[in-house]
N, CA, C and O atoms as a printed pandas DataFrame, in Angstrom:
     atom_number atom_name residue_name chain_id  residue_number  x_coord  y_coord  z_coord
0              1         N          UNK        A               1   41.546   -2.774   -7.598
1              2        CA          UNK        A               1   40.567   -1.707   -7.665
2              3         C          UNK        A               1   39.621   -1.900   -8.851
3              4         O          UNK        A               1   38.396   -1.915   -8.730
4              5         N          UNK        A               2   40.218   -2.033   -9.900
5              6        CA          UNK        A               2   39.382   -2.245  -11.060
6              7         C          UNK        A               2   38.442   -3.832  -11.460
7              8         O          UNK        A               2   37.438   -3.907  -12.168
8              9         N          UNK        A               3   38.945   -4.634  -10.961
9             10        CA          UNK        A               3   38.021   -6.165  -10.019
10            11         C          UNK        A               3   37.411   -5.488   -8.908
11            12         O          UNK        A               3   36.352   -5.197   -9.464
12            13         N          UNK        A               4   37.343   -5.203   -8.195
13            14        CA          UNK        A               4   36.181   -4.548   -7.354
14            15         C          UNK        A               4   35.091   -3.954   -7.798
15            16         O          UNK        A               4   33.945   -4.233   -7.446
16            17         N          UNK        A               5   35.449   -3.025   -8.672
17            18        CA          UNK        A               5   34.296   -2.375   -9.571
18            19         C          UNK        A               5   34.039   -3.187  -10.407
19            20         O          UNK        A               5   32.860   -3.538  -10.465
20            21         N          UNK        A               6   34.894   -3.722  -11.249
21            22        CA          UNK        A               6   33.791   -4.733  -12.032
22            23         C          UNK        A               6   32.641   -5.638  -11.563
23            24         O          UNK        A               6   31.619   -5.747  -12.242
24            25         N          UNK        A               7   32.863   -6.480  -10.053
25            26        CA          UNK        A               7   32.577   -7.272   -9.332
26            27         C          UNK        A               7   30.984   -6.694   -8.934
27            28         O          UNK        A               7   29.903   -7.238   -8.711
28            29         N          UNK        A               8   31.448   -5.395   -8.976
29            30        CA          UNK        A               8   30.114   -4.484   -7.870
30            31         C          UNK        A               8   29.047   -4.239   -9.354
31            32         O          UNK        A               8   27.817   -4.275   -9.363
32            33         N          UNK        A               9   30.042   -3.971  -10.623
33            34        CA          UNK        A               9   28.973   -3.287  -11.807
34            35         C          UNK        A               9   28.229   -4.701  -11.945
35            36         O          UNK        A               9   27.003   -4.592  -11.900
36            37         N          UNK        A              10   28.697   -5.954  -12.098
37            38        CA          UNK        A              10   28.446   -7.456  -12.143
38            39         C          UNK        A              10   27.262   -8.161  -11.565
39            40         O          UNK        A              10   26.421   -8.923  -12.042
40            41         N          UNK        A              11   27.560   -7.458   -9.914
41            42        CA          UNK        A              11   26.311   -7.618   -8.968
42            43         C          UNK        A              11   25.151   -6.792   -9.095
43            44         O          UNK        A              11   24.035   -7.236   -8.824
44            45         N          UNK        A              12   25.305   -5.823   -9.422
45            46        CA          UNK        A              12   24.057   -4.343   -9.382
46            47         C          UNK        A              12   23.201   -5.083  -11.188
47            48         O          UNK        A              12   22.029   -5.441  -11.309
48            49         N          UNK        A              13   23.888   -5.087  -11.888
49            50        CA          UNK        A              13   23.475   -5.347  -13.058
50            51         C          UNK        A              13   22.321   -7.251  -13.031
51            52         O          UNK        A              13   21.218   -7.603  -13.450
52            53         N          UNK        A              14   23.194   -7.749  -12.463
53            54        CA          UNK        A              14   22.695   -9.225  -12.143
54            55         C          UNK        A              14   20.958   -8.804  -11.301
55            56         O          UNK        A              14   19.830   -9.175  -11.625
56            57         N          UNK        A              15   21.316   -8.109  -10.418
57            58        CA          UNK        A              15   19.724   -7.530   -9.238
58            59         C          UNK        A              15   19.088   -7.547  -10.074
59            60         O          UNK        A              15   18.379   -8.480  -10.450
60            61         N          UNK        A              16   19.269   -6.072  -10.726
61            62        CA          UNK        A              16   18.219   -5.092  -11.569
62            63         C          UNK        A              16   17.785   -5.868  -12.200
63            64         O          UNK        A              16   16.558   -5.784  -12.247
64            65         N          UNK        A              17   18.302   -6.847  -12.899
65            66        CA          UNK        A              17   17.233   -7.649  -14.176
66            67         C          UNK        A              17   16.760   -8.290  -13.606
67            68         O          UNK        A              17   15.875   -8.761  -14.321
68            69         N          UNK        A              18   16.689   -8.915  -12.226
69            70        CA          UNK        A              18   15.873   -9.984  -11.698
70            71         C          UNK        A              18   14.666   -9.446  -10.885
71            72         O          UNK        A              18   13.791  -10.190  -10.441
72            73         N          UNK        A              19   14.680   -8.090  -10.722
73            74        CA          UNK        A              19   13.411   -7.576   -9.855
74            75         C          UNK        A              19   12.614   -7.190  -10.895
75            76         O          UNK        A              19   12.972   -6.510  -11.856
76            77         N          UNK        A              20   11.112   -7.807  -10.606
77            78        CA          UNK        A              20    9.510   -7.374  -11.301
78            79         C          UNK        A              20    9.140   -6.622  -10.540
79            80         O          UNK        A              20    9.891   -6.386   -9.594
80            81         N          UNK        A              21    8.036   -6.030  -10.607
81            82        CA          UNK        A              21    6.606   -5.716   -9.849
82            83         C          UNK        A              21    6.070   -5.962   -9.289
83            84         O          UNK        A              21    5.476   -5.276   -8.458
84            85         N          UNK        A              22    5.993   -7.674   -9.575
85            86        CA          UNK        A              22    5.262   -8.551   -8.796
86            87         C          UNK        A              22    6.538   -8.868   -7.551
87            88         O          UNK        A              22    6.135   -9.196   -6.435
88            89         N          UNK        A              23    7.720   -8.781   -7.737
89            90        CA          UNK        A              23    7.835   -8.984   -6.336
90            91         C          UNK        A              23    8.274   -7.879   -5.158
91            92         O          UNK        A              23    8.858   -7.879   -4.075
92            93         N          UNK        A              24    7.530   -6.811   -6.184
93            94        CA          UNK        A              24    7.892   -5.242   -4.872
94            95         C          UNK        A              24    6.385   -5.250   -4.402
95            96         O          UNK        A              24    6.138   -4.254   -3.722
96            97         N          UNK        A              25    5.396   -6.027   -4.560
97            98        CA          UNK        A              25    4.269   -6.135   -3.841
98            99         C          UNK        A              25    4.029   -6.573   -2.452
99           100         O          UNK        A              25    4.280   -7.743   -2.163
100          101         N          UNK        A              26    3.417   -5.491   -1.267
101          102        CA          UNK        A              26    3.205   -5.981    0.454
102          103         C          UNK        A              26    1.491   -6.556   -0.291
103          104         O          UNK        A              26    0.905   -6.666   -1.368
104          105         N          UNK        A              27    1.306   -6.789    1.256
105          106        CA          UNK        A              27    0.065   -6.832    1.663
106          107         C          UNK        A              27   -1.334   -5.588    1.237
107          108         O          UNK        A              27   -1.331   -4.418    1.619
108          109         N          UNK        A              28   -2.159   -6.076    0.590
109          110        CA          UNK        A              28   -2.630   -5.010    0.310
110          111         C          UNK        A              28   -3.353   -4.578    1.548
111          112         O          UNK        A              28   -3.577   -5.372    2.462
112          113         N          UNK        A              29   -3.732   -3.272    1.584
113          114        CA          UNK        A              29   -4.228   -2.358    2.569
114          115         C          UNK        A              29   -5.748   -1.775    1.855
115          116         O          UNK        A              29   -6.028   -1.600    0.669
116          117         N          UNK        A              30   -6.481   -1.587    2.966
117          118        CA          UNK        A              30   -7.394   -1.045    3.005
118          119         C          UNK        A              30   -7.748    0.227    3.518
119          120         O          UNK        A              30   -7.282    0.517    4.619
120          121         N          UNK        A              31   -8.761    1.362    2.719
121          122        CA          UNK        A              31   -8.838    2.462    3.172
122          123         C          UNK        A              31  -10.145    2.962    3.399
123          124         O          UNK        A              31  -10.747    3.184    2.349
124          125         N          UNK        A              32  -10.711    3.184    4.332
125          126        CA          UNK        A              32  -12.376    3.731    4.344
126          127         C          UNK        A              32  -12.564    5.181    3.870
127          128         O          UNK        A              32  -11.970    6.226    4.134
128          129         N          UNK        A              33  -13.666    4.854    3.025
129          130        CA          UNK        A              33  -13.875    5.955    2.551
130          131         C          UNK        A              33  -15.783    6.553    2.641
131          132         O          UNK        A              33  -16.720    5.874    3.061
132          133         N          UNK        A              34  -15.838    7.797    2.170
133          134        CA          UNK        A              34  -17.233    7.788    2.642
134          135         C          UNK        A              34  -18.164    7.219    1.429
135          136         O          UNK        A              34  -19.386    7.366    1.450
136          137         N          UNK        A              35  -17.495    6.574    0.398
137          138        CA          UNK        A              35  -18.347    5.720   -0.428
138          139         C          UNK        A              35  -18.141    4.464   -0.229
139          140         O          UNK        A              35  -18.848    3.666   -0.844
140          141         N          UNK        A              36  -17.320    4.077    0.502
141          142        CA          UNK        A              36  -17.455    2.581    1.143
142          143         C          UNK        A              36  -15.496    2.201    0.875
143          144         O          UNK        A              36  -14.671    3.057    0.554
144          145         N          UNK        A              37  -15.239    0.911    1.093
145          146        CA          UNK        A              37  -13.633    0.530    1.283
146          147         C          UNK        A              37  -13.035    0.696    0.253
147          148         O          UNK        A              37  -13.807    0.364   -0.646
148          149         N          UNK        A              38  -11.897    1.088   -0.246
149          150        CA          UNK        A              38  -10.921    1.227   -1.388
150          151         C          UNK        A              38   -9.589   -0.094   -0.936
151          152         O          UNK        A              38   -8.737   -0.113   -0.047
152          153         N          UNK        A              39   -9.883   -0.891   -1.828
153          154        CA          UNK        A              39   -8.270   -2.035   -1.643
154          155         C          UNK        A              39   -7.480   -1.299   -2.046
155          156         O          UNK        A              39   -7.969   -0.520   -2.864
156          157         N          UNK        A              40   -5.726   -1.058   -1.732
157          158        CA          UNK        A              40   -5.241   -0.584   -2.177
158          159         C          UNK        A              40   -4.117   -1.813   -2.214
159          160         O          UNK        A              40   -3.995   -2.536   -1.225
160          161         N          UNK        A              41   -3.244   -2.026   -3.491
161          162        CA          UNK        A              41   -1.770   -2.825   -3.683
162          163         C          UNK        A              41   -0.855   -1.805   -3.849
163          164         O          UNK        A              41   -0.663   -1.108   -4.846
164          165         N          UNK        A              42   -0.072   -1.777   -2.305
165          166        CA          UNK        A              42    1.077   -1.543   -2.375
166          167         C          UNK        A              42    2.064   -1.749   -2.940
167          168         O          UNK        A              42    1.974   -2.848   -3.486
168          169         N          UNK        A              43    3.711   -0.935   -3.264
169          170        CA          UNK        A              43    4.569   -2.093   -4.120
170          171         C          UNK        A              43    5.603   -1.403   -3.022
171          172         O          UNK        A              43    5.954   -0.237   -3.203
172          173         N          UNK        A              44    6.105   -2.192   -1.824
173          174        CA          UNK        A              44    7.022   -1.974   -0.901
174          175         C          UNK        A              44    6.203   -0.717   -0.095
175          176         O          UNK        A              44    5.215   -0.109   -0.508
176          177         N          UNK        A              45    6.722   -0.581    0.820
177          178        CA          UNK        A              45    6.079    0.259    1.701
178          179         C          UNK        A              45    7.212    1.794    1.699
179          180         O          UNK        A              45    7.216    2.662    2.572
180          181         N          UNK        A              46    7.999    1.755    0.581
181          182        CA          UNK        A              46    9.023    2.736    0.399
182          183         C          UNK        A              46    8.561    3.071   -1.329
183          184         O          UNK        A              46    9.158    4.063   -1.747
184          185         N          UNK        A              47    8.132    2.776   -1.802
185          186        CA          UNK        A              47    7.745    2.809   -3.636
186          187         C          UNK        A              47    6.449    3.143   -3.420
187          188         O          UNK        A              47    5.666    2.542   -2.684
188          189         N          UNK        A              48    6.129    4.587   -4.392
189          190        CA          UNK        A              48    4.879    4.672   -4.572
190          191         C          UNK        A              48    4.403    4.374   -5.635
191          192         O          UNK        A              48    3.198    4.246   -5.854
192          193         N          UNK        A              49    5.586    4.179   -6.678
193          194        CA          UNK        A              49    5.233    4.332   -7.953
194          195         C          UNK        A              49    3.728    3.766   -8.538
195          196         O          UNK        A              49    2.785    4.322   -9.101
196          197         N          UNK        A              50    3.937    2.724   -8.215
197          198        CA          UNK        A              50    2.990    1.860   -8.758
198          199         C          UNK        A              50    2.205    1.427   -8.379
199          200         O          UNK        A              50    1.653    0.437   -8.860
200          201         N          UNK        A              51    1.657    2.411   -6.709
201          202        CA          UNK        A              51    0.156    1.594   -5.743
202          203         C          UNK        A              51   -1.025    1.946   -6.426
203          204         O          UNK        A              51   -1.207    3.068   -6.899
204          205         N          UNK        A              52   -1.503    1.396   -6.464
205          206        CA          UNK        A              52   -3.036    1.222   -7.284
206          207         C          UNK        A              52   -3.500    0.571   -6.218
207          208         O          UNK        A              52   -3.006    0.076   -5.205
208          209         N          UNK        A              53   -5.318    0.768   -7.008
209          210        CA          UNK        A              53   -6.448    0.407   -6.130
210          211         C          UNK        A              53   -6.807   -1.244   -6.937
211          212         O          UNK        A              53   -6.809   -1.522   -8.136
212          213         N          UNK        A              54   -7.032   -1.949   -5.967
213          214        CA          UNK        A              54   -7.205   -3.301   -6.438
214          215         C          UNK        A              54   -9.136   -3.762   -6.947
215          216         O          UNK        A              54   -9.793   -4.445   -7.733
216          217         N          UNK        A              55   -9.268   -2.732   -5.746
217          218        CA          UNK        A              55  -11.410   -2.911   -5.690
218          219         C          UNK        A              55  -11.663   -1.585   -4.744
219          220         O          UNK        A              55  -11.149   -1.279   -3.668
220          221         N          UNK        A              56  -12.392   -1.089   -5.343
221          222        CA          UNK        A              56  -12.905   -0.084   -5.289
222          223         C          UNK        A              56  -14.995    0.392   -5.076
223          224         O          UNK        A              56  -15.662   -0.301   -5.845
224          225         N          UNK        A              57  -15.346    0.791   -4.724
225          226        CA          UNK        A              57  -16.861    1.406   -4.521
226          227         C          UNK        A              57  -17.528    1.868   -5.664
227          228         O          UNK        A              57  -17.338    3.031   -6.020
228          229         N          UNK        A              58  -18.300    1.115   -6.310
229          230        CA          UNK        A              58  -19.201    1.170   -7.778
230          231         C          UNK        A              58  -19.190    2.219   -7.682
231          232         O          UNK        A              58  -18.496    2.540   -8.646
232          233         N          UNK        A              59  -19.637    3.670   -6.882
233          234        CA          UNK        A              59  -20.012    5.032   -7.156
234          235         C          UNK        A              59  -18.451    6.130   -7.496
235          236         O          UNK        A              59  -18.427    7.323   -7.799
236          237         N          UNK        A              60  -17.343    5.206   -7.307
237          238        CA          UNK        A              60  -16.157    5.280   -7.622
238          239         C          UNK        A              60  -15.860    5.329   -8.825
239          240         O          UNK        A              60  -16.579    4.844   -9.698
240          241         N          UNK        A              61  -14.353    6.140   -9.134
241          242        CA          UNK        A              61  -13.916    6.069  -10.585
242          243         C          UNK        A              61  -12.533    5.272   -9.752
243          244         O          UNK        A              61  -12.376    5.233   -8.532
244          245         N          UNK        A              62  -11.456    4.563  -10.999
245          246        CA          UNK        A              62  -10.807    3.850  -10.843
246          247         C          UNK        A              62  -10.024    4.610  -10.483
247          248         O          UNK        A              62   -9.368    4.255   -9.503
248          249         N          UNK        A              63   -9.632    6.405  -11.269
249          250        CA          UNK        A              63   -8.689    7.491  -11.139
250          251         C          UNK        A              63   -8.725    7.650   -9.703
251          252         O          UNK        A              63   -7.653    7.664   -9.098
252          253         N          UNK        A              64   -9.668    7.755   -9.163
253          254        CA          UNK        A              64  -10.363    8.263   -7.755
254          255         C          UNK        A              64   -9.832    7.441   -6.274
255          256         O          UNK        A              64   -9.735    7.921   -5.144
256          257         N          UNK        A              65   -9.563    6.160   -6.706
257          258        CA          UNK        A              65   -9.376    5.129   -5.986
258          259         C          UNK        A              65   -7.994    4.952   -5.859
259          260         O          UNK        A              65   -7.449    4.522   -4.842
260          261         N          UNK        A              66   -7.196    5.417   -7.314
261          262        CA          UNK        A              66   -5.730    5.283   -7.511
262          263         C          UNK        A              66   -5.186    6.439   -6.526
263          264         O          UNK        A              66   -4.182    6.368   -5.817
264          265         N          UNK        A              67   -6.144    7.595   -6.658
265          266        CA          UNK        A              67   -5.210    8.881   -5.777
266          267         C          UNK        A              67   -5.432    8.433   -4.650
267          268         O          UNK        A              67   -4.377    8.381   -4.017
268          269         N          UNK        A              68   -6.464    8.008   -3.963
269          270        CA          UNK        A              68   -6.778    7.116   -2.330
270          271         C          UNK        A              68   -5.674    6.432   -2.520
271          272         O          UNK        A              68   -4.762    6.927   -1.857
272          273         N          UNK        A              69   -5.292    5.363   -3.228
273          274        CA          UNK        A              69   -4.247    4.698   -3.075
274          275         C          UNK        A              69   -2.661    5.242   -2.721
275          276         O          UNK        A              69   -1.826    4.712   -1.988
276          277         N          UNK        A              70   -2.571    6.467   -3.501
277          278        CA          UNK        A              70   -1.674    6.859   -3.409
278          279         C          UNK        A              70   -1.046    7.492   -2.296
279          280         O          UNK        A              70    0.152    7.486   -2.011
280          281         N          UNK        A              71   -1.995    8.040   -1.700
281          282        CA          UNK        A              71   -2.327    8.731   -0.434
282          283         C          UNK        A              71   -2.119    7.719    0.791
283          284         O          UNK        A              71   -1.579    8.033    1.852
284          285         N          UNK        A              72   -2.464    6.868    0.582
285          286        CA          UNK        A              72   -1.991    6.307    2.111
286          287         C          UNK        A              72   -0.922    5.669    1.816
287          288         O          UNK        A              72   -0.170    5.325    2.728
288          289         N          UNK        A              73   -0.543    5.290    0.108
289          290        CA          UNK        A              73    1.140    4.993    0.387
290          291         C          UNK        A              73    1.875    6.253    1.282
291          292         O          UNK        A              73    2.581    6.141    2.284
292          293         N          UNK        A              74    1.498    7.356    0.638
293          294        CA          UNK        A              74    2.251    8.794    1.540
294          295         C          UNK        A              74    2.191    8.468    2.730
295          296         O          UNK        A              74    3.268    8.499    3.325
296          297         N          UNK        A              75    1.019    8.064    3.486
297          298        CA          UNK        A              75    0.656    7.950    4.446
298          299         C          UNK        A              75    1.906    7.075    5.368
299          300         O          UNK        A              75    2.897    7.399    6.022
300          301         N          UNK        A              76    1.425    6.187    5.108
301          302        CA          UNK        A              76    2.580    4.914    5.527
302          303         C          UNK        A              76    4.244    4.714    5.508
303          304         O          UNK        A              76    5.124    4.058    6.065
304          305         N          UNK        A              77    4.021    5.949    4.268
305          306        CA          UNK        A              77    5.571    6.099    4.254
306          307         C          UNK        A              77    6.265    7.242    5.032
307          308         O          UNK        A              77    7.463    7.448    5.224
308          309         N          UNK        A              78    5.075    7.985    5.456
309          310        CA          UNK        A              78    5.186    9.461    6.441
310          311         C          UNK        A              78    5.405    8.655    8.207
311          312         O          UNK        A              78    5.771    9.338    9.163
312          313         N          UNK        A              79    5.141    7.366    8.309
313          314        CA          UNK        A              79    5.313    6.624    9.065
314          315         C          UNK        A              79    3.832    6.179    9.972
315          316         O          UNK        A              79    3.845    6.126   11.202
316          317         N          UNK        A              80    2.693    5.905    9.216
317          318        CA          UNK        A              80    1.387    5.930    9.746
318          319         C          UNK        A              80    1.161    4.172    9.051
319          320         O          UNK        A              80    1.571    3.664    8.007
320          321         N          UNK        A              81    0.369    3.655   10.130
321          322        CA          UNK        A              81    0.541    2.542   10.194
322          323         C          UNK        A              81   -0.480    1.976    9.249
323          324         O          UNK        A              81   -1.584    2.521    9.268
324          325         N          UNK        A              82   -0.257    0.779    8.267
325          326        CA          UNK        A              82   -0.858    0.146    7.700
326          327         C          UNK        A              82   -2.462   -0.315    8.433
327          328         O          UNK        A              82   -2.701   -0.359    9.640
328          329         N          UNK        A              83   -3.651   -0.701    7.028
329          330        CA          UNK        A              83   -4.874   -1.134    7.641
330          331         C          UNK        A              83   -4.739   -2.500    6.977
331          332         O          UNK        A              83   -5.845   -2.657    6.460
332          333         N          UNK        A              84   -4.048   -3.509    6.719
333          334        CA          UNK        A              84   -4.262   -4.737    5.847
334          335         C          UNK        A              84   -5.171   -4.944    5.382
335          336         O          UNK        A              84   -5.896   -4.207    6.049
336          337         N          UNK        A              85   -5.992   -5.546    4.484
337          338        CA          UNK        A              85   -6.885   -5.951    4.179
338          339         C          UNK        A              85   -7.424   -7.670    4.238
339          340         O          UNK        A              85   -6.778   -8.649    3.864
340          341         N          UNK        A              86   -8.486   -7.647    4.694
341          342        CA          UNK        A              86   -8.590   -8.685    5.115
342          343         C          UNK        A              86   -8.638   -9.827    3.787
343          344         O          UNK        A              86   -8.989   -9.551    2.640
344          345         N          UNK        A              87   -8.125  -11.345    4.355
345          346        CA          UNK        A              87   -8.598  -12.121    3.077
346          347         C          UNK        A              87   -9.293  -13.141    3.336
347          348         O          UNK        A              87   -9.236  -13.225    4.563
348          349         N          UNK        A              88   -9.724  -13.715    3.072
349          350        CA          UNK        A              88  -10.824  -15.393    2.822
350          351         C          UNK        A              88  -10.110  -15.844    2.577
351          352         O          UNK        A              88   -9.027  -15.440    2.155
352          353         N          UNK        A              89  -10.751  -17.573    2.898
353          354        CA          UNK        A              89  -10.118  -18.557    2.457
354          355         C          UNK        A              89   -9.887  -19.270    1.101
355          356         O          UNK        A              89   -9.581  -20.427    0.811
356          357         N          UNK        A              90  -10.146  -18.151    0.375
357          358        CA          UNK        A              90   -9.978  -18.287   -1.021
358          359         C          UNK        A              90   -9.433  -17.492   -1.586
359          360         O          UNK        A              90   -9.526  -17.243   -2.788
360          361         N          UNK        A              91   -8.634  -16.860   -0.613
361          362        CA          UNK        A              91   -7.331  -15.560   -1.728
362          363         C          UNK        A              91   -8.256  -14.484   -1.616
363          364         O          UNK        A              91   -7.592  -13.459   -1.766
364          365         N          UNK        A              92   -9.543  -14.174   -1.414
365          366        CA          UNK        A              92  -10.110  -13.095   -1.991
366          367         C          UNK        A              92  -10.459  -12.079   -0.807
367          368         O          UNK        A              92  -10.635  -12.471    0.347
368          369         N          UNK        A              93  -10.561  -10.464   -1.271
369          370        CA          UNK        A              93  -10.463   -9.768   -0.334
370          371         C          UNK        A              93  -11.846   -9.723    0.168
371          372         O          UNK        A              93  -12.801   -9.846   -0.599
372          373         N          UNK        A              94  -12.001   -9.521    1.654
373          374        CA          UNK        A              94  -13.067  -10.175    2.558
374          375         C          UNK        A              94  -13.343   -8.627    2.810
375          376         O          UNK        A              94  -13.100   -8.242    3.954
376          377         N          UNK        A              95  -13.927   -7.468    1.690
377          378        CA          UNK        A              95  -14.465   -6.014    2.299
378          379         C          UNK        A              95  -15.492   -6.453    1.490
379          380         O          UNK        A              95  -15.555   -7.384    0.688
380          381         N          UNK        A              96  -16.351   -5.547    1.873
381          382        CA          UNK        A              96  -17.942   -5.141    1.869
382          383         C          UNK        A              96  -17.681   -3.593    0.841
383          384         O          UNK        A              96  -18.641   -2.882    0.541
């Protein structure tokens, strides 16, 4: 009994230090807005903590873009389907 729990405190402890940020990141998503597209970076499609807006609409504030962001994490996690964002052939996001 007490090797079991150690075994399990052993494994949980080993995880936790090995997960970043960078690897609770999906696909980023895109959101239309009436000032033009908001990128949004997801971090898992279950974590809101940390979705932020990646690019955002010059007439935009960054705050502004983060609550859009946040919002369709709700969204998605309320079970509403992702918009991906498109990319180029150079890594870079392909919105207007």
């Amino acid at each position: 009994m007490i090797m079991r729990a150690l075994l399990a405190a052993t494994a949980v402890a080993a995880v936790s230090g090995c997960v970043t940020k960078n690897d609770l990141t999906s696909q980023p998503v895109v959101v239309e807005t009436a000032l033009g597209p908001v990128v949004c970076q997801l971090y898992t499609l279950e974590q809101l903590l940390f979705d932020t807006s990646v690019q955002h609409p010059v007439g935009m504030s960054t705050e502004a873009a983060n609550e859009i962001c946040k919002k369709e994490g709700v969204r998605i996690l309320n079970g509403g389907a992702p918009v991906y964002a498109p990319v180029n052939s150079h890594g870079e996001y392909a919105v207007n």
